[in-house]
RODONU-377649 format. One record per residue (C-alpha): residue number from 1; chain; x, y, z. Coordinates in steps of 0.001 Angstrom, whole numbers, padded with zeros to 6 digits. Example, Ala and Ser with C-alpha at 12.3 -4.5 7.8 and 13.67 -1.06 7.14 Angstrom:
2
(r 1,"A",(012300,-004500,007800))
(r 2,"A",(013670,-001060,007140))
***
This chain:
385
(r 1,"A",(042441,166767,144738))
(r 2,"A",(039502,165042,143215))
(r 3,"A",(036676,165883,145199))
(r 4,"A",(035111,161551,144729))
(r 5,"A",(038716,160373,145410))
(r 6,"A",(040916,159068,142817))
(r 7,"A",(042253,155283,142430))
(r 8,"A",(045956,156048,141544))
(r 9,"A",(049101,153344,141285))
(r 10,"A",(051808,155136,143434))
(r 11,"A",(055048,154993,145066))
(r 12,"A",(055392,155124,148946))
(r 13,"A",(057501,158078,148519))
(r 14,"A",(055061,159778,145891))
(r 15,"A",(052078,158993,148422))
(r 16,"A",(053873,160620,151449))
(r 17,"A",(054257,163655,149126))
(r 18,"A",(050443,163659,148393))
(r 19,"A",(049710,163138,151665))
(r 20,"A",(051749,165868,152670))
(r 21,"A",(049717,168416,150587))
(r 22,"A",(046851,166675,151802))
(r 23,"A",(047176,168072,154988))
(r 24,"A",(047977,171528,154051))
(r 25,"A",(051960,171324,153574))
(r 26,"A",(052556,174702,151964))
(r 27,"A",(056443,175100,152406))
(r 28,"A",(059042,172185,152004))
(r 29,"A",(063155,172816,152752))
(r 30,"A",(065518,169888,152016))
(r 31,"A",(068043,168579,149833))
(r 32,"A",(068054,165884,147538))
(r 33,"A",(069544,162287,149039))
(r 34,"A",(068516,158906,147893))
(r 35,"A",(066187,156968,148273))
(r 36,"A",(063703,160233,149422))
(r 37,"A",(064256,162319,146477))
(r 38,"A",(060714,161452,144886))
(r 39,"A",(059012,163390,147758))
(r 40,"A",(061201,166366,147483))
(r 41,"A",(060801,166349,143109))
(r 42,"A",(056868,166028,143125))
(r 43,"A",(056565,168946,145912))
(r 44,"A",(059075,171328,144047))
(r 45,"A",(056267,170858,141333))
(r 46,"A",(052906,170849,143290))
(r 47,"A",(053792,172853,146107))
(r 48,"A",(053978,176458,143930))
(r 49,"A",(050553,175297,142034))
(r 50,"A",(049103,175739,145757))
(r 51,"A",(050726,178726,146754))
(r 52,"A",(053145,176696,148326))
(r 53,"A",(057093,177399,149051))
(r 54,"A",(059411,174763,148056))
(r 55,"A",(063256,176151,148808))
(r 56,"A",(066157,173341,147908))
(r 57,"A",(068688,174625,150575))
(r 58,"A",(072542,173980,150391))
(r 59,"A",(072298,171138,153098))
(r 60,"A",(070048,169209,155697))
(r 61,"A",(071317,171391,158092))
(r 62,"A",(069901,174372,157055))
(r 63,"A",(066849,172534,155439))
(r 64,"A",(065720,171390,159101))
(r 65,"A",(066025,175306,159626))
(r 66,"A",(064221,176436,157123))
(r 67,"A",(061494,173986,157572))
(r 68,"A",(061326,175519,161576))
(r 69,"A",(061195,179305,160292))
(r 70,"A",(058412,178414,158363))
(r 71,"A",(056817,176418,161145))
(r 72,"A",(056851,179404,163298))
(r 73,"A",(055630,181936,160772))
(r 74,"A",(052702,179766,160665))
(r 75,"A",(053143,177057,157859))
(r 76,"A",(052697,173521,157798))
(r 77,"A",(056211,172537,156926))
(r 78,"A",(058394,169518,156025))
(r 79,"A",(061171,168040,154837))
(r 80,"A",(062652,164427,153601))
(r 81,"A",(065975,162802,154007))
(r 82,"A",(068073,159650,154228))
(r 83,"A",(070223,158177,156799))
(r 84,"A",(073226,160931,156370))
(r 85,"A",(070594,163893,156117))
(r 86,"A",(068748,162688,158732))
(r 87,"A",(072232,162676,160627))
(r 88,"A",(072937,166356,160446))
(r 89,"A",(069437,167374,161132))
(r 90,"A",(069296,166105,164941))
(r 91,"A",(070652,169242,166660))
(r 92,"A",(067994,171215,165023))
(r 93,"A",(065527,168631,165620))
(r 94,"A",(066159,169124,169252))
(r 95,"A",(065753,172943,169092))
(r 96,"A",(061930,172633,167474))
(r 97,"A",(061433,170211,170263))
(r 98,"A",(062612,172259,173120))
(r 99,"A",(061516,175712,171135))
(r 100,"A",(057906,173690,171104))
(r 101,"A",(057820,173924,166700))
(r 102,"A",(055723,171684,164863))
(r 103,"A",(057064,170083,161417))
(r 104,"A",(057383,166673,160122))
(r 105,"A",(060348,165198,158974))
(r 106,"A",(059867,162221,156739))
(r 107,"A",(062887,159852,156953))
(r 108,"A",(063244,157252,154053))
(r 109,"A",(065732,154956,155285))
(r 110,"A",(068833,153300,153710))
(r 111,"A",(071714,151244,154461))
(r 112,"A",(074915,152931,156932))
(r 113,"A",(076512,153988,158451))
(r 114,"A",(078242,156650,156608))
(r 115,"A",(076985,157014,153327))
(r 116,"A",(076155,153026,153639))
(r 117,"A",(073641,152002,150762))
(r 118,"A",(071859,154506,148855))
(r 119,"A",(069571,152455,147049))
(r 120,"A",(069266,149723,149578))
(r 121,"A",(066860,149025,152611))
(r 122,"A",(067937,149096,155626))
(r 123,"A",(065401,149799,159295))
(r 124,"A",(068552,151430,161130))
(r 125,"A",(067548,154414,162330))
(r 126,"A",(064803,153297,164668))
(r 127,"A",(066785,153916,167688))
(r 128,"A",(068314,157181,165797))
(r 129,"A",(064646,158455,166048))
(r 130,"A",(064231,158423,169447))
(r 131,"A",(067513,159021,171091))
(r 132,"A",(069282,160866,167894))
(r 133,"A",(069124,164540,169527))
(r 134,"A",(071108,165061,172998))
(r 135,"A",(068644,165812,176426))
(r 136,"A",(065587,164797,177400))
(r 137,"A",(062951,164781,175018))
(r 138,"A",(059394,163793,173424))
(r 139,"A",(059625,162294,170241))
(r 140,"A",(056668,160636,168329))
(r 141,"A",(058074,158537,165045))
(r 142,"A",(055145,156687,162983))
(r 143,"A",(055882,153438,160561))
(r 144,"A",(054334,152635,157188))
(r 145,"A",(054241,149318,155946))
(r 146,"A",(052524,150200,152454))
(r 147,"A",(051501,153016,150007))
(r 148,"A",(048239,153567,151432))
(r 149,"A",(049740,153796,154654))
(r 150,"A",(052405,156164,153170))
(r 151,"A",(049778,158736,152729))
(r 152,"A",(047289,158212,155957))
(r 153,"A",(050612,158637,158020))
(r 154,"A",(051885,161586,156886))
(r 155,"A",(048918,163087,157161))
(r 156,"A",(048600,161637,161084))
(r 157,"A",(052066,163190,161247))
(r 158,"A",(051277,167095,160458))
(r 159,"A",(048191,166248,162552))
(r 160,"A",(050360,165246,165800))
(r 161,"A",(052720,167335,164742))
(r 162,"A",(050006,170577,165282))
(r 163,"A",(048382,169484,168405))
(r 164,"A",(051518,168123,169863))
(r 165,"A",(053625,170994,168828))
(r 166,"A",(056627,168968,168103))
(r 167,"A",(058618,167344,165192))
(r 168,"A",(056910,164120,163929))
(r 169,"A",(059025,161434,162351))
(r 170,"A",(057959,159354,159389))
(r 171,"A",(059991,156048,159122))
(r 172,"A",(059811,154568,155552))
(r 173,"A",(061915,152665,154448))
(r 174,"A",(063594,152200,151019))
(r 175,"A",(061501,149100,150133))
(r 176,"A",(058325,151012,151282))
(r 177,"A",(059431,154158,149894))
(r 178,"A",(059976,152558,146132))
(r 179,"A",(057614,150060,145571))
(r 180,"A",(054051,150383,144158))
(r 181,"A",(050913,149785,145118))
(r 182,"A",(047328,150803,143305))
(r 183,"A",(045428,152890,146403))
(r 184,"A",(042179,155421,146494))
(r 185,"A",(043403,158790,147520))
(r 186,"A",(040044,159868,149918))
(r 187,"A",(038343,162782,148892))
(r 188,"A",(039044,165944,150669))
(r 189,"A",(036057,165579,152256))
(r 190,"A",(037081,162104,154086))
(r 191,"A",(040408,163521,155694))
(r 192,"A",(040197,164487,159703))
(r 193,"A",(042655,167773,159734))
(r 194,"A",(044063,169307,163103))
(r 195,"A",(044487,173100,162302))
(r 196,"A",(046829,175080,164506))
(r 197,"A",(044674,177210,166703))
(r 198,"A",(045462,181149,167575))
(r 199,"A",(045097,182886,170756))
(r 200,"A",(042354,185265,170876))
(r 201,"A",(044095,186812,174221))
(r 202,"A",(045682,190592,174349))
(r 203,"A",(049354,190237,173420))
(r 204,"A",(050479,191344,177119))
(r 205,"A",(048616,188220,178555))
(r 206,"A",(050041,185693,175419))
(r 207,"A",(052351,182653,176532))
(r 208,"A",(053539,180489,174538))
(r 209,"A",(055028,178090,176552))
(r 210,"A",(051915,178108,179123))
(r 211,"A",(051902,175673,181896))
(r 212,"A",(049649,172131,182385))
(r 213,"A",(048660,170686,179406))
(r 214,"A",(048048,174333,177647))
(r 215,"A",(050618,172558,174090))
(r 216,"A",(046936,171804,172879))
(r 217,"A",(046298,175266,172987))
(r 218,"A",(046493,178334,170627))
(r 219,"A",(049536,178954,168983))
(r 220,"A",(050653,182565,167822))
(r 221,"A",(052501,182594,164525))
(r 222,"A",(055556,185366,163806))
(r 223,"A",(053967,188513,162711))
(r 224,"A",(050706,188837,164256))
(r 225,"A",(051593,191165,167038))
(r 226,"A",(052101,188317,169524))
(r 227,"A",(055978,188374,171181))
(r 228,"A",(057499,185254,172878))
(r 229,"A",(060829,183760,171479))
(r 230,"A",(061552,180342,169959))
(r 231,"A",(064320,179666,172352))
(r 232,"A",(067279,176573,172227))
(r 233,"A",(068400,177441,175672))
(r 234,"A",(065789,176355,178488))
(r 235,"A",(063228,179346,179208))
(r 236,"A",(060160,180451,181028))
(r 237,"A",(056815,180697,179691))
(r 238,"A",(057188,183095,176974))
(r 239,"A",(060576,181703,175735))
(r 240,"A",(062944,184250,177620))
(r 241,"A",(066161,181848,178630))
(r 242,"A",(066165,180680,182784))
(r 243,"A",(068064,179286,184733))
(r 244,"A",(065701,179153,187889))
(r 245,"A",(065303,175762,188993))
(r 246,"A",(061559,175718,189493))
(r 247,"A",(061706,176686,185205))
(r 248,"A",(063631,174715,184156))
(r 249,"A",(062197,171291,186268))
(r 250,"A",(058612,173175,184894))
(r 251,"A",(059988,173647,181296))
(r 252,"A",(061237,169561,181086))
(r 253,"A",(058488,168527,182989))
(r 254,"A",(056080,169714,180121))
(r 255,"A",(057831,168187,177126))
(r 256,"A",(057960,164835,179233))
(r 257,"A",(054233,165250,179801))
(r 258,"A",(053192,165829,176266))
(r 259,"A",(054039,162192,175364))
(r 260,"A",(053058,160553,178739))
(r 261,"A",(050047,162011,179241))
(r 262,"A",(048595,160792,176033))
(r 263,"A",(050187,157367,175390))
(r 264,"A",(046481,155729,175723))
(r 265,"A",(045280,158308,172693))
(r 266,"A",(048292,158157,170628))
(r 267,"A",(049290,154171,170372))
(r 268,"A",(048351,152955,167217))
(r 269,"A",(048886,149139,166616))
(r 270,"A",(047138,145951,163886))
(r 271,"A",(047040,142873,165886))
(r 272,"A",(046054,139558,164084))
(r 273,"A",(045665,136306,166561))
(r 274,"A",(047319,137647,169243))
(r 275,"A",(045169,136214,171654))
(r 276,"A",(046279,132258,173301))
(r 277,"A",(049493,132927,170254))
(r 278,"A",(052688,130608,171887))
(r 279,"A",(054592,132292,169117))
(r 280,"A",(054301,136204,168656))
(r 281,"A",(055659,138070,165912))
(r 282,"A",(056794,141564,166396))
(r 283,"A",(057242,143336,162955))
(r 284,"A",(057564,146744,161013))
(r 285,"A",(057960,148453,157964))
(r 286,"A",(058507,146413,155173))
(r 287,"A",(059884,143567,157221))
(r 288,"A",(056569,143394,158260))
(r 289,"A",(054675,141881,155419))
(r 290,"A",(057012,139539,154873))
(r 291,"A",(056060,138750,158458))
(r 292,"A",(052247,138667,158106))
(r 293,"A",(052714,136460,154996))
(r 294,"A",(054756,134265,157268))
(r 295,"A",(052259,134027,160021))
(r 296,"A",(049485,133562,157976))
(r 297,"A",(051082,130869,155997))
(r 298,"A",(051706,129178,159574))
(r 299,"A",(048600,129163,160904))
(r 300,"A",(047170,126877,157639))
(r 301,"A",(049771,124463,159374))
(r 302,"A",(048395,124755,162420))
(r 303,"A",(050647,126769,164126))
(r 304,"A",(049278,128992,167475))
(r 305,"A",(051248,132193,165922))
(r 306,"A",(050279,135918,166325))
(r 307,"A",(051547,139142,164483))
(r 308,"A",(052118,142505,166399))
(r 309,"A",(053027,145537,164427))
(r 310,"A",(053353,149185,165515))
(r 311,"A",(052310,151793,163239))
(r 312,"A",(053860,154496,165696))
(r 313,"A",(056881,153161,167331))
(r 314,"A",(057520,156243,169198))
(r 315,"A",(056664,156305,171865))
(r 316,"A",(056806,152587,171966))
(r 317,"A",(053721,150611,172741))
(r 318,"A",(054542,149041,175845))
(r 319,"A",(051118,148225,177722))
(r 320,"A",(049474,146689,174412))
(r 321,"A",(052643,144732,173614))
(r 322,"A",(052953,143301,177402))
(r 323,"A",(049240,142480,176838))
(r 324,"A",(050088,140349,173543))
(r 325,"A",(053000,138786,175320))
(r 326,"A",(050834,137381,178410))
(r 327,"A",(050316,133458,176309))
(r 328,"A",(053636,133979,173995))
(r 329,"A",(056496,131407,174904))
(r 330,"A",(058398,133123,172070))
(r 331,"A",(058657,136216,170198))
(r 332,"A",(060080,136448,166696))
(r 333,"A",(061674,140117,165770))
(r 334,"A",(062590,140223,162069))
(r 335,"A",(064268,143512,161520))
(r 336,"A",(066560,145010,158542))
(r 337,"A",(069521,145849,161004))
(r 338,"A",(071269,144299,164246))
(r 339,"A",(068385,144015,166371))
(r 340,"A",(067299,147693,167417))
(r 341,"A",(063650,146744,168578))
(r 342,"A",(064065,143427,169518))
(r 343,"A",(065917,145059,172566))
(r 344,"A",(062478,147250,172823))
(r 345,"A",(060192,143943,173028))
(r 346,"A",(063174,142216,175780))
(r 347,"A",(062499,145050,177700))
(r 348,"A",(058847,144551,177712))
(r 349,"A",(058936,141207,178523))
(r 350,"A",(061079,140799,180973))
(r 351,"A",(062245,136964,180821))
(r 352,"A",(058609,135823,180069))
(r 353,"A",(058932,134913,176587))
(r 354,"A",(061834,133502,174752))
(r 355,"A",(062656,136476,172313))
(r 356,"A",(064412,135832,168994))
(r 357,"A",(066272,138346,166373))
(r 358,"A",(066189,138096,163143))
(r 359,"A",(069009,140233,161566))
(r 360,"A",(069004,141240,157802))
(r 361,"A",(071835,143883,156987))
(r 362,"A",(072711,142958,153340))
(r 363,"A",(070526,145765,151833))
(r 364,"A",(067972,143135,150785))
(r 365,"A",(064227,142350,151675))
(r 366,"A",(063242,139767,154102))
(r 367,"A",(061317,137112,152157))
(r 368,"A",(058110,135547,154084))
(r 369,"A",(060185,131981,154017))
(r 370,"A",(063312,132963,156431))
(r 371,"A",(060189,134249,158606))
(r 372,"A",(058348,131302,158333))
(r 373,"A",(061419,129086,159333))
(r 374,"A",(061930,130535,162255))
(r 375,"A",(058322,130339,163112))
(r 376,"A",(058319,126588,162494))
(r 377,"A",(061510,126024,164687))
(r 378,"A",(060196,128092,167690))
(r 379,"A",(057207,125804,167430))
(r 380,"A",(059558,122351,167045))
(r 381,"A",(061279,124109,170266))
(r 382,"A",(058117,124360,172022))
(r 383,"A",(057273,121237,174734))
(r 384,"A",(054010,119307,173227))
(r 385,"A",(050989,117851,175406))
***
């Protein structure tokens, strides 16, 4: 890392690799799957020149595992995937949430399902992200809509990830993931990191699963003469299995909190004209500045037009977005599948707004124009005087 920064012309995929090491990755498990195989080449390289671990395991089953071993030896750890990798992942996913493991899991997504579109775009596993694993859960899944972004969000991710102490989702997408932008890396010096604390208690008193709000606290790592158990099943406060009703309401009670607790601190939206808007546009991803070129363009014709996007989708922002919706008669959701979100925004505004979907499953971008039709309908739609 240069110590000034560094101007470089990347790919999404090659930033979310540098901003991976950027916030300490040392070990990386995965397997190779299109269109995420860029993050997994350039780690297998740098990783080792940083005294790093990079270990190409015989599926994204036991990548996911190998990526939570780590995690709980006390590595920042990751992997990448597609669609299909992402797939086989969730049952582990849902053991480092409910065994309380942090580790980022960057999901560049193509078209499915099945083995769908390897080399085409596609936003389809929004919903796949959040509900994916079986049970109750906390999930938090962040969005990039460019390089730059590629590399500030995966390092947000191992930084949620650690104080959170549970997997962190990175949705690219194959458009994001594969084009190129020209960004400046920040120096070292310019990054915020959240390091994993460690208890300074006796072992006898450790608890790894302690109750209120104590996932912001230390963390013991195996091998430092700490014992509690990283535990699938439902357990007590140092991971030892339960099945006492007072635990287990306790045990969900605390993964539930971690997310609602904090929504305030961890929403992270860009607004533009929001404010008096009769037409809101809810975008993400790539589909996203397609969108913002489409709004912008309507507002030089005069158009009252605002543009919502979430960089974190999970959890979804619901009291911002119900803020942006108080003037909007209608609400534009351009999306590369069959309408996953827009059923997110319905829900949020509850009949207020007129909400339209605009579906793109062909593998292809969105161009600003389709956007900017739509725009100009709702407003032709839209009672004058």
């Amino acid at each position: 890392m240069n110590p000034k920064g560094k101007v470089k012309l990347l790919q999404g995929n090659e930033a979310a690799a540098e901003g991976a090491l950027a916030a300490g990755c040392r070990f990386f498990g995965g397997y190779p799957i299109t269109p995420s195989t860029e993050i997994a080449e350039i780690l297998s390289e740098k990783l080792p020149q940083l005294g790093g671990k990079f270990v190409q395991m015989e599926d994204e089953i036991a990548s996911i595992g190998a990526v939570i071993g780590a995690s709980a030896a006390g590595v920042k750890a990751m992997t990448a995937t597609s669609g299909p990798g992402f797939s086989l992942m969730q049952e582990n996913l849902g053991y480092a949430s409910m065994g309380e493991v942090p580790c980022v899991i960057v999901n560049v997504q193509r078209g499915g399902p099945s083995t769908g579109l390897p080399t085409k775009a596609h936003q389809a596993d929004m919903m796949q992200a959040r509900w994916g694993t079986h049970g109750d859960h906390s999930v938090i899944a962040l969005c990039p809509f460019s390089v730059r972004e590629c590399f500030d969000l995966t390092v947000e991710a191992f930084n949620l990830s650690e104080q959170y102490r549970l997997p962190v989702i990175v949705l690219l997408d194959e458009i994001v993931g594969h084009m190129r932008e020209k960004i400046e890396i920040p120096a070292p010096s310019e990054i915020v990191l959240y390091e994993r604390r460690k208890p300074d208690c006796p072992p006898s008193e450790y608890k790894h699963y302690g109750p209120g709000t104590s996932f912001f606290g230390p963390m013991a790592s195996f091998g430092e003469g700490y014992r509690f158990v990283v535990e699938g099943l439902t357990h007590d406060e140092k991971g030892y299995a339960t099945n006492r009703p007072d635990e287990i309401a306790n045990k969900m009670q605390r993964l539930k909190e971690k997310i609602e607790l904090n929504r305030e601190k961890l929403i992270m939206i860009r607004e533009e004209e929001c404010a008096g808007a009769e037409i809101l546009v809810f975008a993400y991803g790539s589909t996203a500045r397609s969108a913002l070129q489409a709004v912008r363009d309507a507002r030089k014709e005069g158009i009252q037009v605002g543009f919502f996007r979430p960089l974190m989708v999970w959890p979804f922002p619901e009291e911002p977005l119900k803020k942006a919706l108080c003037d909007a008669r209608v609400v534009i959701v351009p999306e590369l599948n069959q309408g996953q979100m827009r059923r997110e925004v319905e829900r949020m505004n509850q009949g207020h707004a007129k909400v339209i979907g605009i579906e793109q499953v062909n593998g292809e971008m969105m161009i600003p124009q389709r956007i900017l039709d739509e725009i100009r309908a709702a407003q032709r739609s839209l009672p004058q005087g």
